[in-house]
N, C-alpha and C positions, 0 to 999 in steps of 0.2 A: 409259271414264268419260264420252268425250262424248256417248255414246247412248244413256245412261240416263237416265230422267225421272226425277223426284225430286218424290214427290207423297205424299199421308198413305195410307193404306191404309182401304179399303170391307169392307163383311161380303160384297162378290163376290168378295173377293181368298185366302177363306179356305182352299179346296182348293190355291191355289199357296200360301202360307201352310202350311198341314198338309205338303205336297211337300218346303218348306225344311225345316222343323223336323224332319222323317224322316232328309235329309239330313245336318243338323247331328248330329242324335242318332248316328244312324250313324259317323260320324265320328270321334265324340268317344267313342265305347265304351257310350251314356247310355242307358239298356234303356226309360226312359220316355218315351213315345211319344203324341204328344195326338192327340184327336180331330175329326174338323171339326164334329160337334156340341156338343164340347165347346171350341172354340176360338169360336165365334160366338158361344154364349155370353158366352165372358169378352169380349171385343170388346162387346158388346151391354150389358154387369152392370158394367163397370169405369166407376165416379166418374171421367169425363174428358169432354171433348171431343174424339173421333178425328178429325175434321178437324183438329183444332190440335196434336195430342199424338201423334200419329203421323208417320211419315214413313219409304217406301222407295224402294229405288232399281230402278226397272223396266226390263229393256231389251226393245229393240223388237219382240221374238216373245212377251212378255207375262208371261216368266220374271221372280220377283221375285229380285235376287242379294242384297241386306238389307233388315229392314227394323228397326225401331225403334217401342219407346212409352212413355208414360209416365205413372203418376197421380201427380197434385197429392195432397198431405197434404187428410186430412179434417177441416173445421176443430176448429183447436187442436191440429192436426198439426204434424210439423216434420220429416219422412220423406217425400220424390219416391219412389216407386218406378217401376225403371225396367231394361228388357232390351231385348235384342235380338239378332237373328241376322245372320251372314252363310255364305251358301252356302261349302262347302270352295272348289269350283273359280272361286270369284270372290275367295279373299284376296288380299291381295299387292298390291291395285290400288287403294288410297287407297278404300276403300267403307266400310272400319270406322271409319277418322278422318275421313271427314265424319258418318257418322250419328253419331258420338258425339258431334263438335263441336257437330252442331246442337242433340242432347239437352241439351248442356249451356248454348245459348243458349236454348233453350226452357225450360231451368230457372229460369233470371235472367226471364225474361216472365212464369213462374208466380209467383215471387219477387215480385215488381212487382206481376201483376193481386190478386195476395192484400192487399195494403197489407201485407207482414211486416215485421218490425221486427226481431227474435231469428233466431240462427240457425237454417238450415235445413240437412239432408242428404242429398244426392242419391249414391241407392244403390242398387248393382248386383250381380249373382249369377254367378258361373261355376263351372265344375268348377275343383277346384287342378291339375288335368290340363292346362290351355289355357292353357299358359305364351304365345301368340300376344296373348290378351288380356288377362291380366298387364301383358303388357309394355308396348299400348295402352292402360290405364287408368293405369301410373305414367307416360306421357309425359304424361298431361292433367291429374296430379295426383292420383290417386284412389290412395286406399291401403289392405289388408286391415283388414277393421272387426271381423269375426265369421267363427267357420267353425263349421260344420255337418257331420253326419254323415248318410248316406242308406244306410238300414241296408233287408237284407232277412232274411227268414227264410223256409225249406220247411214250407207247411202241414203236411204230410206227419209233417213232426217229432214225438216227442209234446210234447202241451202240459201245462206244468205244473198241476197244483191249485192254483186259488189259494181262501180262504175269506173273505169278504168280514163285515165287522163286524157285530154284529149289527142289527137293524133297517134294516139296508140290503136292498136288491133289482135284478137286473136286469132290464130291462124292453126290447122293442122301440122305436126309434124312431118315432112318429106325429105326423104335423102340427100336431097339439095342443097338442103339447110345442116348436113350433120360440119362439115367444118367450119361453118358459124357459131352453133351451139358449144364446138372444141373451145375457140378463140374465150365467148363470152364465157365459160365457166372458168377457163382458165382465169380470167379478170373476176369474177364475182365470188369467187373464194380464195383467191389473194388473201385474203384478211381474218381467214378461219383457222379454227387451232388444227393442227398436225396435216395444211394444208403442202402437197408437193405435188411439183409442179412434173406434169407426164408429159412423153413424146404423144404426138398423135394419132399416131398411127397405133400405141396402145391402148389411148385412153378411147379411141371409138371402136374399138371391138365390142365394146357395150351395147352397140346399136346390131350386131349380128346374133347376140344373144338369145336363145328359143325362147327365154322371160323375158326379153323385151317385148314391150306393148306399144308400137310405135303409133296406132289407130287412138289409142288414149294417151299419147302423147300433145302437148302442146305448147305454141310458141308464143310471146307477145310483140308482136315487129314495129316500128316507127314508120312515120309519113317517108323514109327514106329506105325503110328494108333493113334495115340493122336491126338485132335482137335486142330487146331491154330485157326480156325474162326468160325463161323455161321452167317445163314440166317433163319430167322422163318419167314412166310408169312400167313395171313389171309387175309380172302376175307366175305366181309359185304353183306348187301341189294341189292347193286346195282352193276350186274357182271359184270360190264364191267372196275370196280376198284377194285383193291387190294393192299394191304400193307405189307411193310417190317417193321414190327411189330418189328424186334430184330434184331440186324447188332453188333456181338460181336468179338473184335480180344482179342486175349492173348498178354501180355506183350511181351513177346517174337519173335511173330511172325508180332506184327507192324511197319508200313513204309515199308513193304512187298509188299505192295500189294495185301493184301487179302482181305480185306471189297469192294475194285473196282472190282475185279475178279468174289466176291461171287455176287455181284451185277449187274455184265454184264452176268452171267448164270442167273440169276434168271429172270433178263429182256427177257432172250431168251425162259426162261421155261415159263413168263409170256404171251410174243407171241404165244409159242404155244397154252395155254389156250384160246386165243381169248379174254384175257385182253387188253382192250383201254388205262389205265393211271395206273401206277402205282405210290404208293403215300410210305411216311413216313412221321416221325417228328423225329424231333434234337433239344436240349438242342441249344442254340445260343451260350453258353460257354464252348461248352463240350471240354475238355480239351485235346483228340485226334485228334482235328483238324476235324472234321470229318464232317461241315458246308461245308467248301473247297471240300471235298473229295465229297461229295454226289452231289455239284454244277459244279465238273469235270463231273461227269457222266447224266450230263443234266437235275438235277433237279432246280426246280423255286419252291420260296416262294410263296404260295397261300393263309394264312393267318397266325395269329401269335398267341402264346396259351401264354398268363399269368398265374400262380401260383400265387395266395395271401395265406399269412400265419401267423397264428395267436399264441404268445407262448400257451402255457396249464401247470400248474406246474409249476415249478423248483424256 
C-alpha cells in the first residue's frame, strides 16, 4: 500500500485500464469484455469531471491494481453512479476500502458542490457472484437496492414469428432519427426504477460510440413516422457477442408487439453479422413485463447484477 500512488486516471491510462477489466472479467466468470475504444469513449462522454471523479491506485511499474469513478446526478437528478475495479491478485490489501471510502467522500463533495437539499443515492453494480464485495459494501453501509438479470441467447436458435400491429413498420437505424430516438426513450422509461432524465446532447453521445452497432440497430415507426419502439445494439471485445443495449416501447404502442418484433429483426441482423450469442440485461422488476417477453424469445439467465445503494444527503 505504501507504493502506490493514488491519483485520478487519464484517457493514457486506458490500455492498463482494458488489462484490469480483462482481469476482473476473467475472474469473475463475466464473458463481457470492454474495449479500449470503447472505454475512451465512455471516460471522454460521461457528465463528470475525471480529474475530481476519478481515483486509482498505481504502483511503481505503472500497473493500475484499482481504480474508481463516478457521475454526479444530471440535474434534477438524485442517482451518483458509481463503479469500480480491483485486480484479483491485489485484493486483500485494503485497496477496495480506500477506493470506496473515498468514493464515498467524494459523494458528500458532489452533495455539497450541487447545493442539494433532498435526498440523494450513491449506487453501485456487481455480480451476486462477488460475495468479496458484498461483504465491502455492508461494512460501509450499502445495501441490495435492485437485481438484474444478464440474459443470453444462440443466434443460431430459431427465431420466433412475431407480427407487429398494423400500421407499424421496421425500419433501419439512421442519424436522422437519433433525436427521435432521444425524445421517445426519454418518454418510455419515465416509469423505470432509477430512471433520470439526461440533456441531449449527452445522452446521444451513445450513437458515436466505437461499440455502437448502428447497422443492427433498429426502429419500429407508425403510418405517421413517429417512433413506437427501439433497438440499440453494441458489440464489445469479443465478436462473436453482441448486445441489445436498449429495447424501448412507448406507452402507446405496448402489448403490441414491438419489443418481440424489434428483437426477432435484430436476431436476423445479428445472424447476418456472423454473431454467435446475442446477449442483454433486465431489471427482474421491470414493470412492462419484459423478463417474460425476452424469455418468449429464447433468452436464458446467465448470471445476475445486484445494485447496492447507499443514501447521500437529504
Amino acid at each position: 500500500m505504501s507504493a502506490l500512488e493514488w491519483r485520478p486516471v487519464t484517457l493514457a491510462d486506458v490500455p492498463e485500464l482494458i488489462r484490469l477489466d480483462h482481469a476482473v472479467a476473467k475472474h469473475e466468470g463475466d464473458p463481457h469484455l470492454e474495449t479500449e475504444a470503447g472505454l475512451a469513449d465512455d471516460l471522454a462522454d460521461t457528465a463528470w469531471t475525471m480529474a475530481l471523479d476519478t481515483q486509482a491506485a498505481v504502483a511503481p511499474d505503472g500497473t493500475i491494481a484499482g481504480w474508481v469513478g463516478m457521475a454526479p446526478p444530471p440535474a434534477g437528478g438524485t442517482r451518483i453512479d458509481a463503479w469500480g475495479r480491483v485486480h484479483p491478485d491485489a485484493r486483500g490489501r485494503g485497496i477496495g476500502r480506500r477506493l470506496l471510502g473515498w468514493q464515498l467522500d467524494r459523494a458528500a463533495e458532489q452533495y455539497a458542490e450541487a447545493g442539494a437539499t433532498g435526498r440523494w443515492e450513491f449506487q453501485t453494480s456487481v455480480l451476486d457472484s462477488d460475495s468479496e464485495a458484498a461483504r465491502l459494501f455492508a461494512r460501509y453501509g450499502l445495501a441490495p437496492a435492485r437485481y438484474w438479470f444478464d440474459m443470453d441467447r444462440p443466434v443460431a436458435d430459431p427465431i420466433p414469428s412475431v407480427e407487429l400491429a398494423d400500421g407499424l413498420e421496421i425500419v433501419p437505424f439512421e442519424g436522422k432519427y437519433e433525436d427521435a430516438v432521444y425524445h421517445a426513450h426519454m418518454e418510455a422509461f419515465l416509469d423505470h426504477w432509477g430512471f433520470q432524465h439526461r440533456p441531449q446532447e449527452e445522452w446521444r453521445k451513445r450513437f458515436d460510440s466505437a461499440d455502437f452497432r448502428p447497422r443492427q440497430s433498429l426502429l419500429v415507426l407508425t403510418r405517421d413516422a413517429e417512433i413506437a419502439g427501439y433497438l440499440l445494439s453494441m458489440a464489445f471485445a469479443d465478436p462473436t457477442r453482441m448486445t441489445m443495449t436498449t429495447i424501448g416501447t412507448r406507452r402507446p404502442w405496448r402489448r403490441k408487439g414491438v419489443a418481440s418484433a424489434l428483437m426477432a429483426a435484430a436476431l436476423e441482423a445479428y445472424r447476418a453479422a456472423g454473431v454467435t450469442t446475442a446477449n442483454l440485461g433486465v431489471d427482474t422488476a421491470n414493470p412492462s413485463g419484459a423478463v417474460g417477453v425476452y424469455e418468449r424469445m429464447g433468452f436464458r439467465t446467465i448470471q445476475t447484477v445486484i445494485t447496492f445503494s447507499r443514501p447521500i444527503g437529504g
